[in-house]
Structure formats: structure tokens, C-alpha cells
C-alpha positions as CSV (number, residue, x, y, z in Angstrom):
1,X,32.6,-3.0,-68.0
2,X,29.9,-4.4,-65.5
3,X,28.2,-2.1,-63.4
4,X,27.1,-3.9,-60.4
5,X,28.7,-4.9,-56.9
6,X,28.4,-8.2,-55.2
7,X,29.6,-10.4,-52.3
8,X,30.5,-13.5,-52.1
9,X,28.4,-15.8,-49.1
10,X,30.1,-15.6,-46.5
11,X,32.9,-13.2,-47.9
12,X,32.4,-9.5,-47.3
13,X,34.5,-7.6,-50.0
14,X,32.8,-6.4,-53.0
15,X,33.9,-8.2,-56.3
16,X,33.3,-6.0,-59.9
17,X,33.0,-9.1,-61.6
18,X,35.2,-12.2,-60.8
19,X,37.9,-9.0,-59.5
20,X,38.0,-8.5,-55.6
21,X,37.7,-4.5,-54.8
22,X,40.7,-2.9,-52.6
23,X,38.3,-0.6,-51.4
24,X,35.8,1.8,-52.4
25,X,36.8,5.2,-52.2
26,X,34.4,8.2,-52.1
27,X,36.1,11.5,-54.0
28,X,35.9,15.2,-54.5
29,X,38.1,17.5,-55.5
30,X,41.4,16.2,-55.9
31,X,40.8,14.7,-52.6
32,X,39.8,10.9,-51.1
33,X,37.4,11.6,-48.0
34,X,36.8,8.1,-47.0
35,X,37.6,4.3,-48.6
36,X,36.1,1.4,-47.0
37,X,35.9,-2.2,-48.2
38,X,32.1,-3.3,-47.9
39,X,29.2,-1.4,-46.1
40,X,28.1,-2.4,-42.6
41,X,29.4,-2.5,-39.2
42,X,31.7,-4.9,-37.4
43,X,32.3,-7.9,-39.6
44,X,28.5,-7.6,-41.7
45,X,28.5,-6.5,-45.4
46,X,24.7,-5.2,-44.7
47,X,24.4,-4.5,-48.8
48,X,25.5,-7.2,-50.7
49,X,24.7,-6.0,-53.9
50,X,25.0,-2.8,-55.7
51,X,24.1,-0.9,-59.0
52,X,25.3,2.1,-60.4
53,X,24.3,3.2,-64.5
54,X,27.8,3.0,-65.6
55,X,31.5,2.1,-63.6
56,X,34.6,3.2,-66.2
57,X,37.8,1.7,-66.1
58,X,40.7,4.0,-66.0
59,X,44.4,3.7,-66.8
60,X,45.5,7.0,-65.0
61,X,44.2,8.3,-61.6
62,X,42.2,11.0,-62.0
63,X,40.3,12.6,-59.1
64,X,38.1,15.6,-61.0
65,X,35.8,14.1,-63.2
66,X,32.6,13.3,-61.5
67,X,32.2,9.9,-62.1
68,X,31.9,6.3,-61.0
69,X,35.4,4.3,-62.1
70,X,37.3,1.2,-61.6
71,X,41.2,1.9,-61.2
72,X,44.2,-0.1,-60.2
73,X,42.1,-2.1,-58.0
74,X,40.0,0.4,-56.2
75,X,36.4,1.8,-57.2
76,X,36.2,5.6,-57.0
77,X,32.8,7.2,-56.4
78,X,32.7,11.4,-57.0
79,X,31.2,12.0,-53.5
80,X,28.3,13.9,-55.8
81,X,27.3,10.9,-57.4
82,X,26.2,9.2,-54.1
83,X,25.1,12.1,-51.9
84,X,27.9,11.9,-49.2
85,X,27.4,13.7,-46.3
86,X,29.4,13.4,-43.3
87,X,27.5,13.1,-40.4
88,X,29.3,13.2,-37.1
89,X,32.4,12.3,-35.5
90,X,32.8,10.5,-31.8
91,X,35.4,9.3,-29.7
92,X,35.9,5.4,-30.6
93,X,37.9,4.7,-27.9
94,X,41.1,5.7,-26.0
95,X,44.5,4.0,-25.2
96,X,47.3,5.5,-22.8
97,X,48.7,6.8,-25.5
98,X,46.3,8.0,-28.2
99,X,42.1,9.1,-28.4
100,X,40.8,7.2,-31.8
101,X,37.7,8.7,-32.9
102,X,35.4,7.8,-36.1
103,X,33.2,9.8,-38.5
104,X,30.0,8.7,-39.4
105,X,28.7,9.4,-43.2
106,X,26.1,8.9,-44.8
107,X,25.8,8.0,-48.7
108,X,23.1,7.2,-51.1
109,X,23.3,3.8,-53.0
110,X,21.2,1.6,-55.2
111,X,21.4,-1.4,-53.5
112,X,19.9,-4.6,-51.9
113,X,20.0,-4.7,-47.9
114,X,20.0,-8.1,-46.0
115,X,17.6,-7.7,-43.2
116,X,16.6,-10.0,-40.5
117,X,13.0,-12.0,-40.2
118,X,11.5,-14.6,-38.1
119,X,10.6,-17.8,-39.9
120,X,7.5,-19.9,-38.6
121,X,9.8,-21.7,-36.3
122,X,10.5,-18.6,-34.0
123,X,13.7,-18.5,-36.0
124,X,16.2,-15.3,-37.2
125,X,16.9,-16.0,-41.0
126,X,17.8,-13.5,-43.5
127,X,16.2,-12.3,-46.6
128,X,17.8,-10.1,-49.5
129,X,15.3,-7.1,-50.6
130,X,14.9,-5.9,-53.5
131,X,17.5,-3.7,-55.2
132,X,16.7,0.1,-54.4
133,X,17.7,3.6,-53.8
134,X,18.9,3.4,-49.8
135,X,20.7,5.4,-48.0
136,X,23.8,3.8,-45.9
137,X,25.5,5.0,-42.9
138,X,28.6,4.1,-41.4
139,X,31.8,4.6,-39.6
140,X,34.4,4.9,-42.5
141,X,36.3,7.3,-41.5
142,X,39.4,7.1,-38.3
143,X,41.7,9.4,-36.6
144,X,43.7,9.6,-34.1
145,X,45.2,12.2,-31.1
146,X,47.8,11.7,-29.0
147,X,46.9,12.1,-24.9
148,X,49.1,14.5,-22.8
149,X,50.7,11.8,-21.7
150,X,51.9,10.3,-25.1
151,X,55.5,11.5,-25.0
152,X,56.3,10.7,-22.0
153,X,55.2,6.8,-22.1
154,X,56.6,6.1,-25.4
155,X,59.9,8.0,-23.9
156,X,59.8,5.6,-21.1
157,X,59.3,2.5,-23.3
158,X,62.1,3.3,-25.2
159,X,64.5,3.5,-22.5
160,X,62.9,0.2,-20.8
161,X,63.1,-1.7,-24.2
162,X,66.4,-0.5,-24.2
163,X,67.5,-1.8,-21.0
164,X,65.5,-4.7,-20.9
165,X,65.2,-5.7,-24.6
166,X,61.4,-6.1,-24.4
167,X,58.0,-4.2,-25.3
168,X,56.1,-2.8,-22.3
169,X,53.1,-1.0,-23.0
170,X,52.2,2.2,-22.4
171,X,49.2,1.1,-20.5
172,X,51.7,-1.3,-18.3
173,X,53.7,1.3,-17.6
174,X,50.8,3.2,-15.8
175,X,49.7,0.4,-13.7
176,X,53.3,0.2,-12.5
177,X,53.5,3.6,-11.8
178,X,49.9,2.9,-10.3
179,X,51.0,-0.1,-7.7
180,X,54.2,1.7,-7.3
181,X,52.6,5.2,-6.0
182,X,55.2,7.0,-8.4
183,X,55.2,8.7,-11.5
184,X,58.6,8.4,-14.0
185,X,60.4,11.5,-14.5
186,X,60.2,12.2,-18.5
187,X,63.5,13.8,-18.0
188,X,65.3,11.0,-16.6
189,X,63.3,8.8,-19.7
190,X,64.9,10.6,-22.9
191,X,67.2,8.5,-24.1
């Protein structure tokens, strides 16, 4: 089996060969601590290509070996193997309903990196460096925790969906509340 990672221009998943990666999945123990589908943030694959000394391919699931292998669509990682770390975690962002925060880790990687330069135009091109040792962070891991306030506004949209027979948002629901000067009895939402 080949042992190197690659993108496709202008397509960010990873490819083992001609076969397009699920996700990458970093193990230990029995247990998946974070997949992701290419390295970098927002829309960017930052690493297009990467090497590891062997990738098996595997018929049964099996998350105990330490070891880097290809199964059912997935690549596994044994979080040993690239020097995970997790970082930190932060609040991503928050709805009316629900805080979402991500994790930041850190792994270790032989890899290329695209990196930006200025050409002798005073223009930003990229260049691909050389394949190396690197270590990668990113967000790869997401949670979520519902506000105090969850309950009651999905309680109210239940009973206003079923009165009216459309969606209104949690976050619609507080600006009404807001221009009305009121606040909806959670009681009198149960349904």
C-alpha cells in the first residue's frame, strides 16, 4: 500500500492513492480523540502532501495497535505515532441556545506546507516546501453546551411550530420577547 497523502489543486481532502480519505482520525486507547478531513483552517488544506514509513490496510477495526492504517475509508493514526497533544480549548461561538467551543491540538507530521511569497511583481503566489518533519496545529476538535436558557426556547418553538406550522428560531424568539418587553412563561410553553 502507498504511504503518502496528497491533495488534489484546488480540492482539499487527502486521497491515499486515487481513494478520497473520509477523514483522518487520531487514536489511543480504544478511543478516537479527533478526525478531521485535511489540515488547515477555514477552507485551506495548508499541507498538501504527507509521508509516513508505512500505512496498513485493515479489514477489521482495531484501535490498540500503535500504528498508522487505512480502514473502511478512514486513515487511523495511534496518537503516539504523531506526537498529539491537545492544546487548548475556547469558546467558538454562541447561539441562544447552545455555547460551541473548539480544541486546539497539535500533531507532528512529515509533510510539505504551502506558504505564501511575493513574486517580483509585488505579487502573493504560493510555493510548496520541501517535505519535512513539521508540527501542525489546529481546531479539530468541537463541543457543544446548552445556555440556561435552552429549554425554555426550544419549549417555546415547539409550541409556536405547533400552532403556526413554521420554524422560529430561538434567537427570534428573544428579539420578540426583546421588542415586546416580555419574557414567555416556560410553563405555559410545555406542550
Amino acid at each position: 500500500m502507498e504511504n503518502i497523502l496528497t491533495k488534489k489543486q484546488c480540492y482539499n481532502p487527502y486521497f491515499l492513492g486515487n481513494t478520497e480519505l473520509k477523514a483522518i482520525k487520531i487514536y489511543k486507547d480504544n478511543e478516537i480523540l479527533c478526525s478531521f478531513k485535511w489540515l488547515g483552517y477555514g477552507s485551506n488544506n495548508d499541507y498538501p502532501v504527507v509521508h509516513f514509513n508505512e500505512i496498513n490496510l485493515r479489514r477489521k477495526l482495531d484501535l490498540m495497535k500503535k500504528e498508522v492504517f487505512y480502514f473502511d475509508g478512514n486513515l487511523y493514526i495511534h496518537s503516539e505515532i504523531c506526537e498529539f497533544k491537545e492544546l487548548n480549548e475556547e469558546l467558538n461561538y454562541t447561539t441562544a441556545t447552545h455555547k460551541h467551543f473548539k480544541t486546539k491540538f497539535s500533531i507532528s507530521l512529515t509533510c510539505s506546507k504551502e506558504e505564501p511569497y511575493l513574486n517580483e511583481f509585488e505579487k502573493i503566489e504560493w510555493k510548496l516546501t520541501p517535505v519535512e518533519k513539521r508540527e501542525v496545529n489546529g481546531f479539530f476538535k468541537y463541543r457543544d453546551e446548552e445556555t440556561e436558557e435552552c429549554e425554555r426556547l426550544i419549549a417555546i418553538q415547539k409550541k409556536l411550530d405547533k400552532i403556526t406550522g413554521k420554524y422560529i428560531s430561538a434567537e427570534d424568539i428573544l428579539r420578540i420577547e426583546q421588542e415586546l418587553g416580555v419574557n414567555f412563561n416556560p410553563t405555559l410553553a410545555k406542550i
